[in-house]
C-alpha positions in Angstrom: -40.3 2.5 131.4 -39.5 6.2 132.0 -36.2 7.4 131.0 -33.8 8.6 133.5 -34.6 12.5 133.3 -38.7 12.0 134.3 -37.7 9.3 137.0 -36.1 12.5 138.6 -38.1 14.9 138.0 -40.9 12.8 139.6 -38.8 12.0 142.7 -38.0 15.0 143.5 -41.7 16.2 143.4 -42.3 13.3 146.0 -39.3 14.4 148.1 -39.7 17.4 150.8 -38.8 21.1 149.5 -35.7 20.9 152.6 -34.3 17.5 151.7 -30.7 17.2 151.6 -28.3 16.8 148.2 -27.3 13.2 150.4 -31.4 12.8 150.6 -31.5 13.2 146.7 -28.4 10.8 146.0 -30.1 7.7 148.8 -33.1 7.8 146.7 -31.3 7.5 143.1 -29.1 4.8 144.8 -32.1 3.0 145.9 -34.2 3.5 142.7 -31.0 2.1 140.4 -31.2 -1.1 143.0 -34.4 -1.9 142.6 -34.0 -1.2 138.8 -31.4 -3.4 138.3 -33.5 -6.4 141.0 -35.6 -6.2 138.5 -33.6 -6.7 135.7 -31.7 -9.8 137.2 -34.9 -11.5 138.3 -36.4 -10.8 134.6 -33.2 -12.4 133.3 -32.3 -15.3 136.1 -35.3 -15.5 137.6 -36.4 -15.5 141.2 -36.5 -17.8 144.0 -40.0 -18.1 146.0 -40.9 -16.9 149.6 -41.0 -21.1 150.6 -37.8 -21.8 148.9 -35.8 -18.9 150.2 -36.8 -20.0 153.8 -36.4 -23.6 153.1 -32.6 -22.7 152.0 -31.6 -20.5 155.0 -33.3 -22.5 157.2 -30.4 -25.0 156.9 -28.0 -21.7 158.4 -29.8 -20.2 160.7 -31.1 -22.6 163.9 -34.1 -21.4 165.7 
């Protein structure tokens, strides 16, 4: 896992020279969610494509 500093540095290589400082902050947000997805599903677990439709299909009615 890379610490924090080099997960930075390597998005903002990937982002475009005029992105915005609200650009910058989306991505951080999104790469600390999927960070701590990870995290929880390492810890909990995860539920599989078939079960996660079998569950909401008892709330949503096609």
């Amino acid at each position: 896992m890379q610490v924090a500093k080099q997960q930075v540095a390597s998005m903002l290589q990937k982002l475009p020279d005029d992105c915005s400082l609200e650009d910058i902050q989306y991505h951080l947000y999104v790469i600390e969610k999927i960070k701590n997805g990870v995290a929880r599903t390492e810890t909990e677990g995860a539920v599989s494509q078939q079960n996660a439709e079998a569950r909401l299909a008892k709330w949503i009615r096609e």
